[in-house]
Residue frames as qw, qx, qy, qz and C-alpha x, y, z in Angstrom:
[[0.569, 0.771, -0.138, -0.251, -51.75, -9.51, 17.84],
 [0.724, -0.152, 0.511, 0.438, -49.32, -11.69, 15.91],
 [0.241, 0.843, -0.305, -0.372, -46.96, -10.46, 13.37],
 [0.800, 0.163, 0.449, 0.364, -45.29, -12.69, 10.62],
 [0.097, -0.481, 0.372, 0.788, -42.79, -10.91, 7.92],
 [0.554, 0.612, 0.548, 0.135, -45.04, -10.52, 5.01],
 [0.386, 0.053, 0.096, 0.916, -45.09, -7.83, 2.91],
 [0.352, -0.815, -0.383, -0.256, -47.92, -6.04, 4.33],
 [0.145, -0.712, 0.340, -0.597, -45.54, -5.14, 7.04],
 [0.699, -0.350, -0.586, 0.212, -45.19, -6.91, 10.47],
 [0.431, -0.890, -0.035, 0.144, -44.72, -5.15, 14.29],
 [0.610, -0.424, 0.125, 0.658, -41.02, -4.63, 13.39],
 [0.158, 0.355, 0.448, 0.805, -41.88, -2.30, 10.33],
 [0.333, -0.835, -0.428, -0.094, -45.15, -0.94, 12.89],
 [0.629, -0.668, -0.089, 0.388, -42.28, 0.09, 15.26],
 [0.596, -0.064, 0.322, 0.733, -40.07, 1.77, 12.70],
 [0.198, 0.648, 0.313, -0.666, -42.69, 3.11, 11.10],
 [0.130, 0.375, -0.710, -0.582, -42.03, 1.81, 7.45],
 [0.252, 0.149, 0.930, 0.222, -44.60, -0.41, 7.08],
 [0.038, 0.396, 0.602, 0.692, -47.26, -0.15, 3.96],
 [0.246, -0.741, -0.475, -0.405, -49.91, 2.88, 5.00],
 [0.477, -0.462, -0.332, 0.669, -47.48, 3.81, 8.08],
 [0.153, 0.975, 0.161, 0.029, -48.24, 7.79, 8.44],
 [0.112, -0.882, 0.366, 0.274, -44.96, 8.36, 9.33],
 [0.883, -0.049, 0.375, 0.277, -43.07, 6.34, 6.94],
 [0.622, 0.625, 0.088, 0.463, -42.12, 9.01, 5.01],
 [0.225, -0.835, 0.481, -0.141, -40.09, 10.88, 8.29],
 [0.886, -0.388, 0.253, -0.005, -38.47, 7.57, 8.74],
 [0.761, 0.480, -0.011, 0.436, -36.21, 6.91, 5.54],
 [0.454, 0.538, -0.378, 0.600, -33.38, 9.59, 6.34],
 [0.505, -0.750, 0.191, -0.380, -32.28, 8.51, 9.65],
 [0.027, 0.649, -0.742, 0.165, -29.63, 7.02, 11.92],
 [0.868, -0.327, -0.017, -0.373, -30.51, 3.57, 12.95],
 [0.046, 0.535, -0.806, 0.248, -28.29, 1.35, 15.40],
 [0.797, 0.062, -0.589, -0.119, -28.40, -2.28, 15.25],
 [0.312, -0.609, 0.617, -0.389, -27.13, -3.72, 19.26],
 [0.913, -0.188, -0.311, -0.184, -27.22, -7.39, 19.23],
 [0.331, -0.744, 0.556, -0.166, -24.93, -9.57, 21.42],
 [0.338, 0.224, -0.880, -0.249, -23.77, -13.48, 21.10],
 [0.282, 0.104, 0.936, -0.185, -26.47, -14.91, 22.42],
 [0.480, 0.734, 0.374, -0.302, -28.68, -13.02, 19.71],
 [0.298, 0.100, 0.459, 0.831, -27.05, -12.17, 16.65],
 [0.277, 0.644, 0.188, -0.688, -29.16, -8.76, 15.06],
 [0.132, -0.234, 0.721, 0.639, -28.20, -9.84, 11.69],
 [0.240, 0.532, 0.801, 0.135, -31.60, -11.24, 10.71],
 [0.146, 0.788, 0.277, -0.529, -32.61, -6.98, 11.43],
 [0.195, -0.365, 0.680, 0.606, -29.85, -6.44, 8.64],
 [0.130, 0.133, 0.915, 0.358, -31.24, -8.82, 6.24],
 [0.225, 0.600, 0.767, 0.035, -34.99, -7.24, 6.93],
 [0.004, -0.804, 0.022, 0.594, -33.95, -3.77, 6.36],
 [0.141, -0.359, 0.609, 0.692, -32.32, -4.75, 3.18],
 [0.178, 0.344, 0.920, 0.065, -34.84, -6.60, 2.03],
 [0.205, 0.821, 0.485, -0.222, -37.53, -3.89, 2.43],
 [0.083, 0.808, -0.153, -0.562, -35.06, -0.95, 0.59],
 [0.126, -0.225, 0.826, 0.502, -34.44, -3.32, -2.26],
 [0.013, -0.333, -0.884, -0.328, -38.25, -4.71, -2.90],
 [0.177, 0.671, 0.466, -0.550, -39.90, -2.17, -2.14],
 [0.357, 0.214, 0.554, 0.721, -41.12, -1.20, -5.70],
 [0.045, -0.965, -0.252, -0.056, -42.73, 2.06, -4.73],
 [0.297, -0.862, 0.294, 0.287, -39.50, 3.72, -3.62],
 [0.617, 0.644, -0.360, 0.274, -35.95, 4.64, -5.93],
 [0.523, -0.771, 0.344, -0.118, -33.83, 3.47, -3.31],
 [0.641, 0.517, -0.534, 0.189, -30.34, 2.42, -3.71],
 [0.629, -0.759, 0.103, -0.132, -28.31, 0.64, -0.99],
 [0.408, 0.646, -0.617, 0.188, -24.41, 0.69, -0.21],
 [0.899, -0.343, -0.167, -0.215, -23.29, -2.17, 1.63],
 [0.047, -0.789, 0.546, -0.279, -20.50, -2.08, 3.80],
 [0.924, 0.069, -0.329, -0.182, -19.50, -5.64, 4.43],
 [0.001, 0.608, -0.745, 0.275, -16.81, -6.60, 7.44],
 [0.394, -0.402, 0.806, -0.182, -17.95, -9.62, 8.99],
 [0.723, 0.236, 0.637, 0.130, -19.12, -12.31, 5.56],
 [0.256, -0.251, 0.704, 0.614, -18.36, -12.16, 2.16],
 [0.497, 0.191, -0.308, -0.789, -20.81, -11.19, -0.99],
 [0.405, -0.047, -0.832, -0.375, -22.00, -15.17, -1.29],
 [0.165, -0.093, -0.873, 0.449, -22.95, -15.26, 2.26],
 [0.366, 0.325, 0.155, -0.858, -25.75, -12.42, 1.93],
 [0.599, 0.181, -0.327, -0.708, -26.95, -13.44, -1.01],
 [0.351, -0.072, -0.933, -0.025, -27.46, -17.03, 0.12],
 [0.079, -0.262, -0.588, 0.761, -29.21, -15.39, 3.00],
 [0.413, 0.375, 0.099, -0.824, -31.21, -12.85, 1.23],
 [0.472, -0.046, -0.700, -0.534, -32.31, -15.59, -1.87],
 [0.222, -0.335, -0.905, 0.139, -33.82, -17.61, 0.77],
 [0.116, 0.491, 0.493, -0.709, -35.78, -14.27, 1.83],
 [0.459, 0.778, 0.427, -0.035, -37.03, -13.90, -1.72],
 [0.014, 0.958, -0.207, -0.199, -34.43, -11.18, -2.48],
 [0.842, 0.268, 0.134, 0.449, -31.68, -11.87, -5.17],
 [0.336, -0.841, 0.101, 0.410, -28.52, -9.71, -4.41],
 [0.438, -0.186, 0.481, 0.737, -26.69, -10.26, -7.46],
 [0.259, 0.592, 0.638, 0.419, -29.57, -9.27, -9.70],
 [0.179, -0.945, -0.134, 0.238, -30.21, -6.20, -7.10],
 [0.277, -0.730, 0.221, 0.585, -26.65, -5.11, -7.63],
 [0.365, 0.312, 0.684, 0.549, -26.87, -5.86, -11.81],
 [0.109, 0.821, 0.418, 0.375, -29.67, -3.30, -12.02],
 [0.185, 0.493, -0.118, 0.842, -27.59, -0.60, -9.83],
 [0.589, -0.705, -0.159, -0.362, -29.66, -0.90, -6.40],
 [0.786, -0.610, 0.068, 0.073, -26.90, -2.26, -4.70],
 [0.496, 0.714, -0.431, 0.239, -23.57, -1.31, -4.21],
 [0.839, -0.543, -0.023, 0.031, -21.46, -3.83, -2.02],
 [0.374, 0.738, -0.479, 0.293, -18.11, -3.48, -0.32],
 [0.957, -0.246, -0.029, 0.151, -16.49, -6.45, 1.06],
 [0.292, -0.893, 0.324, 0.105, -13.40, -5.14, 3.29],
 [0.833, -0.106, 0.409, 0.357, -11.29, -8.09, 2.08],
 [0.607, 0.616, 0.354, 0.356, -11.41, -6.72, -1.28],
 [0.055, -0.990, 0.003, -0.128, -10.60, -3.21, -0.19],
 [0.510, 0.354, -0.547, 0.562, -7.03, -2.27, 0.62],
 [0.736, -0.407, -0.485, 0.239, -7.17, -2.74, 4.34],
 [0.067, -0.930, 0.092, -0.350, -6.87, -0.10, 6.71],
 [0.400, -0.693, 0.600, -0.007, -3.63, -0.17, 9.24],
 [0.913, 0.357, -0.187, 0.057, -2.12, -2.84, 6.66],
 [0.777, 0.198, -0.293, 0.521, 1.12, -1.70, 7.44],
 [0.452, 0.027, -0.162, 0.877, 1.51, 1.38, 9.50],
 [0.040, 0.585, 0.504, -0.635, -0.14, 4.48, 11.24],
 [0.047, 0.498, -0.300, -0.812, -0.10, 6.51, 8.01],
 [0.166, -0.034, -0.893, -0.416, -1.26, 3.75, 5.83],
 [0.044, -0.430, -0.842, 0.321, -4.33, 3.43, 8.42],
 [0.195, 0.628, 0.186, -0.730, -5.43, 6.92, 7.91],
 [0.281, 0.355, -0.543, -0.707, -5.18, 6.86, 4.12],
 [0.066, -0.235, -0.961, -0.128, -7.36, 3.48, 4.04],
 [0.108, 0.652, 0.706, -0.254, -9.98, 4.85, 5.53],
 [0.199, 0.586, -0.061, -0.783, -10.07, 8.22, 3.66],
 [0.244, -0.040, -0.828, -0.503, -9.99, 5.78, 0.24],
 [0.041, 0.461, 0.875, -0.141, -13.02, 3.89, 2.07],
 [0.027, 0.485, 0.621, -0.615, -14.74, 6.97, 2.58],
 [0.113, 0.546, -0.115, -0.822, -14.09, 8.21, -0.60],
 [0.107, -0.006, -0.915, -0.389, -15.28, 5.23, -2.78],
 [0.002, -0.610, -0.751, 0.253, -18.57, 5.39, -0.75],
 [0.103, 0.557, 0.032, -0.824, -18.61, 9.48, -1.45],
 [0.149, 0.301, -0.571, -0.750, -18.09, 9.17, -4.99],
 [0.116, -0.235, -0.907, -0.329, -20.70, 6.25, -5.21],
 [0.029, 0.551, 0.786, -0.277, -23.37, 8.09, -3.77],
 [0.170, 0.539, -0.222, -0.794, -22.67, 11.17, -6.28],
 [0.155, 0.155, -0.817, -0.533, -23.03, 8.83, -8.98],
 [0.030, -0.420, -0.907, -0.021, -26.37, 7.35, -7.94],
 [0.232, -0.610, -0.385, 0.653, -27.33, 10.52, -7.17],
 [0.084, -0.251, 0.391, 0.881, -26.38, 11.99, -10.67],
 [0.495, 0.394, -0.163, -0.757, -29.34, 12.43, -13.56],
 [0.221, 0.230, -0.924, -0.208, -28.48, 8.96, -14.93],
 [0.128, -0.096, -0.931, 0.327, -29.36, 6.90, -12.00],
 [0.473, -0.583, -0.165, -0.640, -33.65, 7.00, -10.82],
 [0.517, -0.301, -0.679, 0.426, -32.74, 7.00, -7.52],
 [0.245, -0.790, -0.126, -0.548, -34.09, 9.56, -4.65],
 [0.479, -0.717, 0.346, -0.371, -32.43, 7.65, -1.61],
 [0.565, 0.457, -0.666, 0.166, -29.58, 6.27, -0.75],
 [0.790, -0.601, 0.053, -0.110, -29.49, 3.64, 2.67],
 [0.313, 0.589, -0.706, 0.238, -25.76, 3.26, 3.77],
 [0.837, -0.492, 0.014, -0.242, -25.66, -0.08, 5.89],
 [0.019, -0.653, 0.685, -0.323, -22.56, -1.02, 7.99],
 [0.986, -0.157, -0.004, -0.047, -22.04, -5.39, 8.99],
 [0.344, -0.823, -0.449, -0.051, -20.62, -4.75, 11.48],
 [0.319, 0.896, -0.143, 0.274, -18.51, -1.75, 12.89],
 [0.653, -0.665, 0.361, 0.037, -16.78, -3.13, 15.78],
 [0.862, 0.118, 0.275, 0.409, -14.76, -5.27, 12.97],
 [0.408, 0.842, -0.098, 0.339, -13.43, -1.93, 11.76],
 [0.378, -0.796, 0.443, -0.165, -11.40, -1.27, 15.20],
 [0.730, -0.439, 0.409, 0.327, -9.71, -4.40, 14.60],
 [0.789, 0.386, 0.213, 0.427, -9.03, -3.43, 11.02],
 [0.198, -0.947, -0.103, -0.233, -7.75, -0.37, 12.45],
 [0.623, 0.176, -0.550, 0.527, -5.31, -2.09, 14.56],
 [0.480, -0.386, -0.472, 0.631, -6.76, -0.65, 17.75],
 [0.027, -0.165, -0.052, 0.985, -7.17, 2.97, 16.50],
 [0.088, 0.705, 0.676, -0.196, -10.36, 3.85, 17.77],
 [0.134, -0.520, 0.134, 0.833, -9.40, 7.45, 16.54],
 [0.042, 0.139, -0.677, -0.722, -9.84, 6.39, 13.11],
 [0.102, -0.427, -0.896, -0.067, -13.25, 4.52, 13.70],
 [0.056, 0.791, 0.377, -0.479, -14.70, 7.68, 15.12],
 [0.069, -0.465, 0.340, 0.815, -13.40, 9.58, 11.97],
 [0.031, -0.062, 0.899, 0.432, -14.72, 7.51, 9.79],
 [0.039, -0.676, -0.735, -0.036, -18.29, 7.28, 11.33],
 [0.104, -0.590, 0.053, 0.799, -17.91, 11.16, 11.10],
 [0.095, 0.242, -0.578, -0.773, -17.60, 11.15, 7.43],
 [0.065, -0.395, -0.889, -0.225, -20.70, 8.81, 7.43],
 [0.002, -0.692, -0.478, 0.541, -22.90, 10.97, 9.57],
 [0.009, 0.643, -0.087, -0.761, -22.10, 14.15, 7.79],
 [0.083, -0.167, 0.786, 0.590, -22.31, 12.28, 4.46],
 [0.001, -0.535, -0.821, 0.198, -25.99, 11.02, 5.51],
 [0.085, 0.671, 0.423, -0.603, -26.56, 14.28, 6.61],
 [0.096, 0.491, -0.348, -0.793, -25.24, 16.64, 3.52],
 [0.328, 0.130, -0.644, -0.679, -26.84, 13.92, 1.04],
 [0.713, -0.146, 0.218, -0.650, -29.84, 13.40, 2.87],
 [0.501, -0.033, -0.859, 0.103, -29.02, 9.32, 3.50],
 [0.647, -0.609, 0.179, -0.422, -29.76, 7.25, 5.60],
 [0.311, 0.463, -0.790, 0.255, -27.33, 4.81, 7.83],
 [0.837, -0.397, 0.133, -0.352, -27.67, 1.64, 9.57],
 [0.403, 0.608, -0.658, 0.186, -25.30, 0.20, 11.53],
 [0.910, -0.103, -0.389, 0.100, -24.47, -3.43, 13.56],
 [0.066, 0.544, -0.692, 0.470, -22.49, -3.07, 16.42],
 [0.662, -0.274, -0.647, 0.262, -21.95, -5.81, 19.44],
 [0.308, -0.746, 0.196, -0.557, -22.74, -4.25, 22.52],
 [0.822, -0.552, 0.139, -0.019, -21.01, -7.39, 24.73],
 [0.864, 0.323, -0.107, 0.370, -17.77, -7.20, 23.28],
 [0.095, -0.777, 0.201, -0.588, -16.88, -4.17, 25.70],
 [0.630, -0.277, -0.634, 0.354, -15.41, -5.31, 28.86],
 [0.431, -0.720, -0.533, 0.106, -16.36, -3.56, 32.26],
 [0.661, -0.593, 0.109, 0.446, -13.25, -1.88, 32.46],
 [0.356, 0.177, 0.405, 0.823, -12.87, -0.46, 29.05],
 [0.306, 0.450, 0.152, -0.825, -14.34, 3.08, 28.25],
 [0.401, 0.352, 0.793, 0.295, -16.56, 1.88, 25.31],
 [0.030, -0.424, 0.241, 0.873, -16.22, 5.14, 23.07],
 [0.052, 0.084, 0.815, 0.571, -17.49, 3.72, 20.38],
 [0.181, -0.399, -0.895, -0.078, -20.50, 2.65, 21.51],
 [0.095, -0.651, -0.280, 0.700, -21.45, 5.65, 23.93],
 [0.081, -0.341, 0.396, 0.849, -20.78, 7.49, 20.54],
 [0.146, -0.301, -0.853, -0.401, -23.20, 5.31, 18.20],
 [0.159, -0.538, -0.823, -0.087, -25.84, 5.68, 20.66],
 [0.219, -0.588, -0.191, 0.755, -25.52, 9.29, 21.33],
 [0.056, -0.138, 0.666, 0.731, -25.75, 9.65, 17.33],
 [0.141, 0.291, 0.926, 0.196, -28.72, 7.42, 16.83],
 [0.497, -0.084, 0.081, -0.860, -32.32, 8.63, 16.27],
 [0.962, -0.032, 0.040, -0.269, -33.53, 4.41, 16.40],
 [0.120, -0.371, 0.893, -0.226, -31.96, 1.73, 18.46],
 [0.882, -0.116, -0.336, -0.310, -33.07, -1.83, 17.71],
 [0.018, 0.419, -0.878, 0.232, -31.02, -4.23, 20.50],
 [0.781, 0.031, -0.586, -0.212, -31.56, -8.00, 20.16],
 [0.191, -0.493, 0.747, -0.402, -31.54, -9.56, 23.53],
 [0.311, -0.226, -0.923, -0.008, -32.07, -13.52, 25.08],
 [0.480, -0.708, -0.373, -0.358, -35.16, -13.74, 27.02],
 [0.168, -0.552, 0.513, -0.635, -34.74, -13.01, 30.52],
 [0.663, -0.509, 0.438, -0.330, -35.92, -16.25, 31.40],
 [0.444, -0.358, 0.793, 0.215, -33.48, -18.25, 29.41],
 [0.099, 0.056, -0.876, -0.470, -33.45, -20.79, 26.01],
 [0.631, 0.267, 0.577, -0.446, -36.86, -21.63, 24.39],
 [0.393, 0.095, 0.823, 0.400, -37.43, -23.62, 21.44],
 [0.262, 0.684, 0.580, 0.357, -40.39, -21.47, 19.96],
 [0.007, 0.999, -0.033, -0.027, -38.54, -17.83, 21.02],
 [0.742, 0.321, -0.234, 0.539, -35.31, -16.88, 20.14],
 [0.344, -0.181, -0.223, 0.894, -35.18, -13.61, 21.92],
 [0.028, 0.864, 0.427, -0.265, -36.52, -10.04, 22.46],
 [0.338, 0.552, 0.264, 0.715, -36.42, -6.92, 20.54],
 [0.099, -0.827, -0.282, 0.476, -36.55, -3.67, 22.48],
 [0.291, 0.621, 0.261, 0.679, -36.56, -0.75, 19.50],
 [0.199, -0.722, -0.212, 0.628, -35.85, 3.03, 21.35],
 [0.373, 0.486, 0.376, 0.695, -37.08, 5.52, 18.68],
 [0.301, -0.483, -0.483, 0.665, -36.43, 8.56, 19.96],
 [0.151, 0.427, -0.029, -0.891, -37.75, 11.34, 17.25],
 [0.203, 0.389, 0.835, 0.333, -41.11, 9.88, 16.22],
 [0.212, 0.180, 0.611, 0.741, -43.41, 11.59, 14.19],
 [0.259, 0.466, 0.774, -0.342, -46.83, 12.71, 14.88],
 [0.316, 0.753, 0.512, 0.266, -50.14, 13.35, 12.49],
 [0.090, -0.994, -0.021, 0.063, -49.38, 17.81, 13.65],
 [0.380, 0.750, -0.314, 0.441, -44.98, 17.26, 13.34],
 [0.451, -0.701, 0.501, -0.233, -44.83, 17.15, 16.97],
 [0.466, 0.472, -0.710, 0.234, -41.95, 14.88, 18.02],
 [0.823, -0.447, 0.261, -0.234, -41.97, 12.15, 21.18],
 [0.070, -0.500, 0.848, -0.163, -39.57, 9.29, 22.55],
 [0.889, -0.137, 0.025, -0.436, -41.21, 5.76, 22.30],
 [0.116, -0.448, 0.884, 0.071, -39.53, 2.74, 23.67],
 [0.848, -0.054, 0.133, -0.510, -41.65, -0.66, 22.81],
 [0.343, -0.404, 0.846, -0.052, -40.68, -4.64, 23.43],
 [0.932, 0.126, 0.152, -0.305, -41.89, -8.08, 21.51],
 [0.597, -0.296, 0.721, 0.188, -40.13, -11.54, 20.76],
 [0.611, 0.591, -0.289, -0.440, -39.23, -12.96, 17.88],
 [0.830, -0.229, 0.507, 0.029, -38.28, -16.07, 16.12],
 [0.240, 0.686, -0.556, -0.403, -36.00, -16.58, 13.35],
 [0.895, 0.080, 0.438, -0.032, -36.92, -19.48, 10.90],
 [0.684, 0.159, 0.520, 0.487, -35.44, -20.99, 7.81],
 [0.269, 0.509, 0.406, 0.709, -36.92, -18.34, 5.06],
 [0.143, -0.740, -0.036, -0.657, -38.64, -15.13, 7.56],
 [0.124, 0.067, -0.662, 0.736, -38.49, -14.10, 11.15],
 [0.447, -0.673, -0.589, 0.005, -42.31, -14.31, 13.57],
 [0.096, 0.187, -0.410, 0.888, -42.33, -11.08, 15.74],
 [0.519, -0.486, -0.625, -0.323, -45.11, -11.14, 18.21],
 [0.280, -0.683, 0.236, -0.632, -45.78, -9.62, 21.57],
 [0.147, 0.162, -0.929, 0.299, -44.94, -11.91, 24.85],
 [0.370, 0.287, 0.827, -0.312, -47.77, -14.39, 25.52],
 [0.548, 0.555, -0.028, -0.625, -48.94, -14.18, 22.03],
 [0.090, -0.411, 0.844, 0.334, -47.17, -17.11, 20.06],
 [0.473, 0.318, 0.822, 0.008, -50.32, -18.98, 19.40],
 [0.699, 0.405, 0.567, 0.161, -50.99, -19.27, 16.03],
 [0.056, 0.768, -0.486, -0.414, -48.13, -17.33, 14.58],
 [0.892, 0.431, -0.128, -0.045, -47.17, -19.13, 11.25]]
């Protein structure tokens, strides 16, 4: 079976469980998902198809905040116009709300005090913007919070990993109390052997769906970029019951969509 990103769905939307006629696609929307890529994959492209589907998806009121640390508002939307998806027009009609750290006063700008009060503003400009979509005004019903990427918070942090776990606290509980959902980017090779990697251990102790981008295992090819292993760990069945499912296929990342396709399947993917 080959998969191409249409909008029928493809095997990354099969595996989530969002794509069009998926039974469980309606347990899927309020949940935790964690992004793992590393530098010989970038995950960003997952980014870009997650937004993509909670903006154009013109069955669902879904609104999405965008948390923005490692490019700047033109970069996305250069990104997402080439996927069909206009981000300034999304965030004109109220579907998107974006926050580009530059803009933001900067946590640990100057001092240990100043760090803590940055993030509590951050957390509280997201609060207040997901009351307001949330209010009578707005037709919204769900709100995706998405996070590019968090490891860039620890250095806006200055090191205080303290704060970074506070912070993805207030998200979690925010998710939870206003039934969001949250997806978040993190590098998983930026950890050396010798460091306790809190963070991370944390994220994935959190999650309920882990996507990690990895290179093949036998090195550079010119018509695969890499593999996808997705660990969803509180799927759905037709009766409620609940199961762990872990499942693997390659992908390629072109100009305007991404090819996902099972290994030794690439013929006659578009």
């Amino acid at each position: 079976m080959s998969a191409t990103s249409s909008s029928s769905g493809n095997l990354l939307d099969e595996a989530l469980g969002t794509a069009s006629g998926s039974a469980a696609a309606s347990s899927t929307g309020r949940r935790f998902l964690l992004v793992e890529d590393c530098v010989e994959t970038s995950g960003a492209f997952v980014l870009h198809h997650l937004l993509k589907r909670a903006l154009s998806n013109s069955e669902s009121k879904e609104a999405v905040i965008f948390l923005a640390l490692a490019q700047a508002f033109p970069h996305y939307d250069r990104v997402m116009r080439k996927l069909g998806c206009n981000l300034s027009t999304q965030r004109d009609k109220k579907k998107l709300y974006f926050f580009e750290m530059p803009k933001l006063q900067c946590p640990g700008e100057t001092g240990r005090n100043d760090n803590e009060v940055g993030f509590i503003d951050l957390y509280a400009k997201m609060q207040r913007t997901v009351e307001i979509c949330l209010s009578p005004e707005y037709d919204v019903d769900h709100i995706k919070i998405m996070v590019d990427d968090i490891s860039l918070l620890e250095i806006a942090a200055r090191g205080s990993m303290d704060h970074v776990l506070d912070f993805l606290h207030y998200c979690i509980t925010l998710t939870s109390e206003m039934d969001c959902s949250l997806v978040i980017l993190n590098h998983e090779d930026i950890y050396s052997g010798t460091e306790a990697p809190t963070l991370r251990s944390y994220l994935k102790y959190l999650a309920d769906i882990i996507i990690k981008t990895q290179p093949l295992p036998s090195g550079l090819s010119a018509d695969v970029h890499g593999q996808l292993t997705i660990l969803n760990y509180k799927c759905m069945g037709e009766y409620g019951h609940s199961w762990s499912r872990m499942q693997n296929f390659h992908f390629k990342v072109k100009e305007n969509s991404v090819d996902y396709f099972y290994p030794g399947r690439l013929t006659g993917v578009a």
